[in-house]
VOGU-3710 file (C-alpha; in Angstrom, 3 decimals, decimal comma):
1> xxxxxxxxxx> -11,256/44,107/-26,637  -7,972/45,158/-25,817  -6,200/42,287/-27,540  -8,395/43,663/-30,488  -7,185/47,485/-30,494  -3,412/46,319/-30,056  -4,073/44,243/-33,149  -5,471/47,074/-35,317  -2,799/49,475/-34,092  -0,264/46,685/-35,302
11> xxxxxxxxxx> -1,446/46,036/-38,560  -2,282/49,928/-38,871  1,100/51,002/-37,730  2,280/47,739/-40,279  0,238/49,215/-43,181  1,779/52,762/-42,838  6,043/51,087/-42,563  4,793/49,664/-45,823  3,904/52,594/-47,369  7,030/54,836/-46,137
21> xxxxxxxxxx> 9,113/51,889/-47,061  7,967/51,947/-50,590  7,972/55,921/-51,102  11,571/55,860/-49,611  12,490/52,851/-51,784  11,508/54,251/-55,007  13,151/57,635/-53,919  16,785/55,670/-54,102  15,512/53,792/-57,365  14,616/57,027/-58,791
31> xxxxxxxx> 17,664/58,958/-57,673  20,085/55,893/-58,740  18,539/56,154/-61,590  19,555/59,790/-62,760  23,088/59,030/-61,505  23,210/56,243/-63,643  22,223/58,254/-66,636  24,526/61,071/-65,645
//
């Protein structure tokens, strides 16, 4: 049971790097974008 929880807080914890990851990622893109076009 315990080996179970750690798992789900891993893969949770995983899911949610993934997400900020992506939202900060496409921040730069965007941003790099407008300087580009500047």
């Amino acid at each position: 049971m315990i080996m179970n929880e750690l798992n789900n807080d891993i893969v949770f914890y995983m899911s949610i790097t993934m997400v900020a990851l992506t939202v900060v990622v496409g921040i730069v893109f965007g941003i790099a974008k407008a300087r580009i076009r500047t």
